[in-house]
C-alpha positions as CSV (number, residue, x, y, z in Angstrom):
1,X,-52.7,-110.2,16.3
2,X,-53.5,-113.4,18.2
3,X,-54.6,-114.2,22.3
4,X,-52.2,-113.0,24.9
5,X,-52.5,-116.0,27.4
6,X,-52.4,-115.4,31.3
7,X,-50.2,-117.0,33.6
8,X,-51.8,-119.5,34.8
9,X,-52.3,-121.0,31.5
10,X,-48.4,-120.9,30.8
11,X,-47.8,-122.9,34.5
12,X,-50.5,-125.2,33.8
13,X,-48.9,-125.9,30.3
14,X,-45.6,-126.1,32.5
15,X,-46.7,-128.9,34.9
16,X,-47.7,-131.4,32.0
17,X,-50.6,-130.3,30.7
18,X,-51.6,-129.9,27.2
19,X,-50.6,-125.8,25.7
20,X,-53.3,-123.8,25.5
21,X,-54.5,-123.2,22.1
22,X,-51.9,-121.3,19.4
23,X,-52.7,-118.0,18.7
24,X,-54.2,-116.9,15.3
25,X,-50.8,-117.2,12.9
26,X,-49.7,-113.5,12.1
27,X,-50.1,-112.1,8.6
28,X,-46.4,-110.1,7.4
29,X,-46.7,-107.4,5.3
30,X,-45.2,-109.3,2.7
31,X,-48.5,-111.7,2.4
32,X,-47.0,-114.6,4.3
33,X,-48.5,-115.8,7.2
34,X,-46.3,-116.8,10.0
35,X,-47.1,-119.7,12.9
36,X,-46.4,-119.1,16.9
37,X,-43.7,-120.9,17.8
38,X,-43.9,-122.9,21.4
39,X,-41.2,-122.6,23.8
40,X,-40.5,-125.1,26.1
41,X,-38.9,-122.3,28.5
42,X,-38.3,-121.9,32.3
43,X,-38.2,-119.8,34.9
44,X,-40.9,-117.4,36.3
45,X,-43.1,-117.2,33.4
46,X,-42.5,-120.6,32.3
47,X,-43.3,-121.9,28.3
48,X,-45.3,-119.8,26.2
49,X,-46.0,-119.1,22.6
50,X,-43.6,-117.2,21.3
51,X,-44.4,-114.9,18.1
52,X,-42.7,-115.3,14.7
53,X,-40.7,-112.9,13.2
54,X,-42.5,-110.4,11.0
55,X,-41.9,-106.8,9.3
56,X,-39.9,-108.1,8.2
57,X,-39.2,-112.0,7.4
58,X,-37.2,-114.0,6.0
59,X,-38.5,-113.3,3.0
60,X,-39.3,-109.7,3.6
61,X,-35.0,-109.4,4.4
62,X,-34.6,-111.6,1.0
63,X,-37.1,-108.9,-1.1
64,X,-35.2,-106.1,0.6
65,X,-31.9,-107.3,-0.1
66,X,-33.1,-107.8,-4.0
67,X,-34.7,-104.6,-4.1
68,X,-31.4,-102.7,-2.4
69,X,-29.5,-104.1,-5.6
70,X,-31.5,-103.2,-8.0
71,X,-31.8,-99.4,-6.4
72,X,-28.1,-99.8,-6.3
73,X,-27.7,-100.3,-10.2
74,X,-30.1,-97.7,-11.4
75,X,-27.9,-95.6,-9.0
76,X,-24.7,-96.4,-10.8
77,X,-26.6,-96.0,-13.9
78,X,-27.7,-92.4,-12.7
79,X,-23.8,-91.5,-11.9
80,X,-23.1,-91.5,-15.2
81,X,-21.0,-94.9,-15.7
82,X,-20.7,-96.5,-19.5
83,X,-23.8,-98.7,-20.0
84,X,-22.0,-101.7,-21.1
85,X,-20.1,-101.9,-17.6
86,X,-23.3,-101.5,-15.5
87,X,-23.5,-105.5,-14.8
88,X,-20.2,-105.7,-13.1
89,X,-20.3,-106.0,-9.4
90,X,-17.4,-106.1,-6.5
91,X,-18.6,-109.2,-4.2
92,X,-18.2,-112.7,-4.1
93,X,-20.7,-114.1,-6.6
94,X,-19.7,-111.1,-9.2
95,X,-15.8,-111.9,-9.2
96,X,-14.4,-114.8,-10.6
97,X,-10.4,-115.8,-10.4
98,X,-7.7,-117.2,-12.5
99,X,-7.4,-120.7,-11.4
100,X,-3.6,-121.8,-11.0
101,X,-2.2,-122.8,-14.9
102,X,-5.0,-121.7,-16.4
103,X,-3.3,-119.6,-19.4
104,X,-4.5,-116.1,-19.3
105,X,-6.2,-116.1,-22.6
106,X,-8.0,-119.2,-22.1
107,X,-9.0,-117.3,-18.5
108,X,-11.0,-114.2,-20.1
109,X,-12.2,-116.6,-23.1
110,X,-14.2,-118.4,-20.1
111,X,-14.9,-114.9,-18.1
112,X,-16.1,-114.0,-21.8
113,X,-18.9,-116.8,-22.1
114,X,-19.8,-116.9,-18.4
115,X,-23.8,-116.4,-18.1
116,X,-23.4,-114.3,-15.4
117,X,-21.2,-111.9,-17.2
118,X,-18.5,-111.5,-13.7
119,X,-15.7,-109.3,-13.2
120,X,-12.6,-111.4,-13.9
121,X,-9.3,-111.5,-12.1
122,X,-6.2,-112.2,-13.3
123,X,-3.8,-114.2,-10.8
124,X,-1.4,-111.1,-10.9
125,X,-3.9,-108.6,-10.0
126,X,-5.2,-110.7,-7.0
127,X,-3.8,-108.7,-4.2
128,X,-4.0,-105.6,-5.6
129,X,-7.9,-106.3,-6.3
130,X,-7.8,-107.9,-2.6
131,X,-7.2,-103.8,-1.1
132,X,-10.3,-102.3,-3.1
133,X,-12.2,-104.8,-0.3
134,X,-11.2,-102.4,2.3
135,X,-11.5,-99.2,0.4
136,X,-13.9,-97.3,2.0
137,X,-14.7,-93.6,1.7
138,X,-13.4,-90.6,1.8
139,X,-9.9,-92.7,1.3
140,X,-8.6,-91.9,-2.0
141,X,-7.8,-95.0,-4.4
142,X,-5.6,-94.4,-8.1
143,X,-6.2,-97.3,-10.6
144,X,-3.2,-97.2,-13.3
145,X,-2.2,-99.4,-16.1
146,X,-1.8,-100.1,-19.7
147,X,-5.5,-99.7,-21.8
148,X,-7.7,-102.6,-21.6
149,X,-6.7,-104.3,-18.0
150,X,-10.2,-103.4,-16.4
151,X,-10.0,-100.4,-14.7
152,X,-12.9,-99.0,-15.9
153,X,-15.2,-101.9,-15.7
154,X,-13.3,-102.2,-11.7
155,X,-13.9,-98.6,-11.6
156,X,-18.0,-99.7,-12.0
157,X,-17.8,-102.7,-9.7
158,X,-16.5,-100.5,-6.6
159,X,-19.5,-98.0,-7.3
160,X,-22.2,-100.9,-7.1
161,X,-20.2,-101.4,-4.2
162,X,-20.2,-98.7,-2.5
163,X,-23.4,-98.1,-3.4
164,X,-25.2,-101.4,-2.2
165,X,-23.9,-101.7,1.0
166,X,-26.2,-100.8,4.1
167,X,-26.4,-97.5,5.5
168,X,-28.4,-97.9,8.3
169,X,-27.0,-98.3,12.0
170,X,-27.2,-99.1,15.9
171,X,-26.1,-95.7,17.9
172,X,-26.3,-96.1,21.7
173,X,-28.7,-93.8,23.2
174,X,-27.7,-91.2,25.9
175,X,-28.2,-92.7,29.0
176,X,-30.1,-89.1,30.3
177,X,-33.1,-90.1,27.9
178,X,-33.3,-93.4,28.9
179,X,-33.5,-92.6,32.7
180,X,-31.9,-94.1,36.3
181,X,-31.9,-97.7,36.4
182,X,-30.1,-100.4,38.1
183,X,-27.4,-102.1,36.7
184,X,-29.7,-105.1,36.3
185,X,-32.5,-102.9,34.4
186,X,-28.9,-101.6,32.0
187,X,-27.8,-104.8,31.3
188,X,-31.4,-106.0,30.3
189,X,-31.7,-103.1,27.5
190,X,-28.4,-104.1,26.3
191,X,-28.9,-107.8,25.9
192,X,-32.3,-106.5,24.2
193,X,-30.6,-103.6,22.5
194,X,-33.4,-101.5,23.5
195,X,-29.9,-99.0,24.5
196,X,-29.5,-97.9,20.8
197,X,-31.8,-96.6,18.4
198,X,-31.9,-97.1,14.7
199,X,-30.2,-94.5,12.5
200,X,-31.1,-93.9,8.8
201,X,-28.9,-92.5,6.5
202,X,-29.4,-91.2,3.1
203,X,-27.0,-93.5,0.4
204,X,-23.9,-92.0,-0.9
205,X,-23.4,-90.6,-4.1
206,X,-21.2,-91.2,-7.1
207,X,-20.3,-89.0,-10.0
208,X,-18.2,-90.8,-13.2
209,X,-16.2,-88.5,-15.9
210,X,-13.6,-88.6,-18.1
211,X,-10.5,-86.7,-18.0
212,X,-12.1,-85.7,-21.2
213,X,-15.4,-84.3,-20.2
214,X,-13.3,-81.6,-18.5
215,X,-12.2,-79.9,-21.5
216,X,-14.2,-77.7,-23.9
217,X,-13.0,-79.2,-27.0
218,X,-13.8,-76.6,-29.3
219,X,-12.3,-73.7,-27.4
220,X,-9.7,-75.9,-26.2
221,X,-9.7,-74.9,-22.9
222,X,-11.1,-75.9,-19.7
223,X,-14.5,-76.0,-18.9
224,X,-15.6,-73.8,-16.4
225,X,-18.8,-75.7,-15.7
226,X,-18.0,-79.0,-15.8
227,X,-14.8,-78.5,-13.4
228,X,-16.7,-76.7,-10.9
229,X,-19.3,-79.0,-10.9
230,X,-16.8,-82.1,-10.4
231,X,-14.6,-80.4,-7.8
232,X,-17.9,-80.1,-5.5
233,X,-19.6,-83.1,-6.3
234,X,-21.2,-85.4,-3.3
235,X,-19.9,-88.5,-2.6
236,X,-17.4,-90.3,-4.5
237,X,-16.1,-88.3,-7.7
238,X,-14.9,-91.4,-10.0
239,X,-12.0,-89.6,-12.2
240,X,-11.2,-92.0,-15.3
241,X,-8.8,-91.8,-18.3
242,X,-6.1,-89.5,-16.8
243,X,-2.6,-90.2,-18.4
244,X,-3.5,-91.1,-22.1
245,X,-0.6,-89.8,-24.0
246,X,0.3,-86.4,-23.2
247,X,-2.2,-84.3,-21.7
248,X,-2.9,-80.8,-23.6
249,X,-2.6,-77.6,-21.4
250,X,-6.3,-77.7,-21.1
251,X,-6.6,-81.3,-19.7
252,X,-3.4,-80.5,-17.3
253,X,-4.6,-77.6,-15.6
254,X,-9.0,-79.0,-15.2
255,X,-7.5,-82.5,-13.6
256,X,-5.3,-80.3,-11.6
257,X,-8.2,-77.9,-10.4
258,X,-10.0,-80.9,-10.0
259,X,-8.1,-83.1,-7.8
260,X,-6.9,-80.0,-5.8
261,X,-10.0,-78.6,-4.9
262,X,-11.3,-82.1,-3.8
263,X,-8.3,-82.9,-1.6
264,X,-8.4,-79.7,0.2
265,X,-12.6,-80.2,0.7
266,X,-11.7,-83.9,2.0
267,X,-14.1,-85.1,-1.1
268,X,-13.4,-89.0,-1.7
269,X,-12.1,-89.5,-5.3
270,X,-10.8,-92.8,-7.5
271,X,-8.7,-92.1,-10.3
272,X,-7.7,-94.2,-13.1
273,X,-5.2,-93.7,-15.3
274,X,-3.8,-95.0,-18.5
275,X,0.2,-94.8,-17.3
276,X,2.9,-95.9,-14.8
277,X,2.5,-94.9,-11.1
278,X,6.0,-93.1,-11.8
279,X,4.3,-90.9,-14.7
280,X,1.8,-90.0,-12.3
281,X,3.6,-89.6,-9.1
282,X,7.0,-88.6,-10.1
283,X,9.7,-86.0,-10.4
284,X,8.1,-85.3,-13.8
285,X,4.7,-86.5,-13.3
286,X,2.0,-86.2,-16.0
287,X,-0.3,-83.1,-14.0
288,X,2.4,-81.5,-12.0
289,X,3.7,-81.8,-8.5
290,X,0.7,-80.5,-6.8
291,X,-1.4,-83.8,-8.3
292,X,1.9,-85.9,-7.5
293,X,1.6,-85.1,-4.0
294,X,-2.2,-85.3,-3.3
295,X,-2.2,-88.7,-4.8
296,X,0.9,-90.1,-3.8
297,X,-0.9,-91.3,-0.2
298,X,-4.4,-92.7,-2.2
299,X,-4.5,-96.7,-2.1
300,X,-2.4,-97.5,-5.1
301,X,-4.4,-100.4,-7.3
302,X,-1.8,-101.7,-10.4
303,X,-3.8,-103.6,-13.2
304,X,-1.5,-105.5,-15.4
305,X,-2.0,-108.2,-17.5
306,X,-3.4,-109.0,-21.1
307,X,-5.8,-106.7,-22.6
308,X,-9.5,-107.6,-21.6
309,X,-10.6,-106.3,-25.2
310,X,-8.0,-108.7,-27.3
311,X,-9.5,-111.7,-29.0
312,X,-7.5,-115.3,-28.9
């Protein structure tokens, strides 16, 4: 691990003379080896070698971060999402905007051909894109507009989202298992935050369906299993395709279950649907008064535009 250097060395090295010899450079478990770093420091241990950061380094962080992703799609994948929308992502290098006069059609033509494949954005759905930034769970969030304005493939992009970001964090530790100790002794853990400990926590979950996969086609009627299974499902339950046309009996009362059962457990769901927020909300909304009211208060997300699937 290298030579631990006494203090006499460290004050010689202080008055002018030369620094004692580095220490053996540290090997991180990445493969890279790492150099001591001298610092030209004061005060009652003087300059020293100081160790490099390792387990992890920079490139250690840079693998993580790579490797996080990539768990992160295989975990969208998993949920159940439509394969062809697994490459869209909600951050800054996987958006791209409608610049100002660039014509709409000659916007997703570009969006189209993009290497990258990005989730486009249309000028008039900036700000309501803009909220799904500050979604977080267990808030509710309803998507609505015509077909073919992205909901589905936004739908996909908040998962990878949701799913990427960190879930570890700093909790302060009680101050009983830490001991008496002067303020100067407190104030030293803090600036070194050996007050908090490191808390792991398992990622959150995600479950896609459609309205659809609710209903037992060929009894036409709902299905018992699949409702009861997305009522109760951990994490985020992402609800898609509500609203197209009128719903049969069978599709009205499973999204009703559905979304009832979820509010009352405090289960984080996104909807989309393929009609007007006053279809879904109003006085004679699509899935009753009882949906109505339990998604009246979600973060309402309107996607209008052109149709992402028509062809200039």
């Amino acid at each position: 691990m290298g030579t631990l250097y006494e203090s006499s060395d460290l004050v010689a090295a202080a008055r002018g003379s030369e620094p004692p010899e580095e220490p053996t450079a540290l090997r991180c478990r990445c493969g890279a080896s790492h150099r001591w770093v001298w610092w030209d420091g004061s005060g009652r241990i003087g300059p020293r070698w100081t160790p490099p950061k390792v387990n992890p380094c920079a490139a250690c962080t840079a693998d993580g971060a790579r490797q996080r992703r990539d768990d992160a799609d295989n975990r969208v994948a998993a949920a159940g999402f439509p394969r062809g929308l697994l490459g869209f992502r909600l951050h800054e290098r996987g958006v791209v905007a409608q610049s100002p006069g660039e014509p709409e059609e000659r916007f997703q033509e570009r969006v189209r051909h993009h290497p990258e494949r990005p989730l486009g954005i249309l000028r008039r759905n900036r700000d309501a894109m803009a909220q799904l930034y500050r979604w977080r769970p267990p808030a509710w969030a309803v998507l609505y507009g015509t077909s073919g304005t992205g909901k589905t493939a936004v739908m996909t992009a908040m998962a990878w989202r949701m799913l990427d970001a960190p879930t570890d964090s700093w909790v302060p530790i009680d101050h009983r298992q830490l001991g008496p100790r002067t303020e100067a002794t407190a104030a030293y853990l803090r600036a070194r935050r050996l007050d908090r400990r490191l808390v792991r926590r398992p990622p959150p979950s995600a479950t896609y369906l459609r309205a659809a996969d609710l209903v037992d086609r060929g009894r036409d009627r709902g299905d018992r299993r699949s409702i009861s299974a997305a009522s109760t499902a951990d994490g985020v339950l992402f609800l898609d395709e509500i609203g197209v046309g009128k719903p049969s009996a069978a599709e009205r009362q499973a999204v009703q279950r559905v979304i009832c059962r979820r509010s009352d457990l405090g289960l984080a769901t996104v909807v989309a649907a393929n009609c007007s927020w006053e279809a879904l909300t109003g006085s004679d909304a699509l899935y009753g008064p009882r949906v109505a009211d339990r998604l009246s208060s979600a973060l309402r997300v309107p996607l209008t535009g052109r149709s992402w699937r028509a062809r200039s």
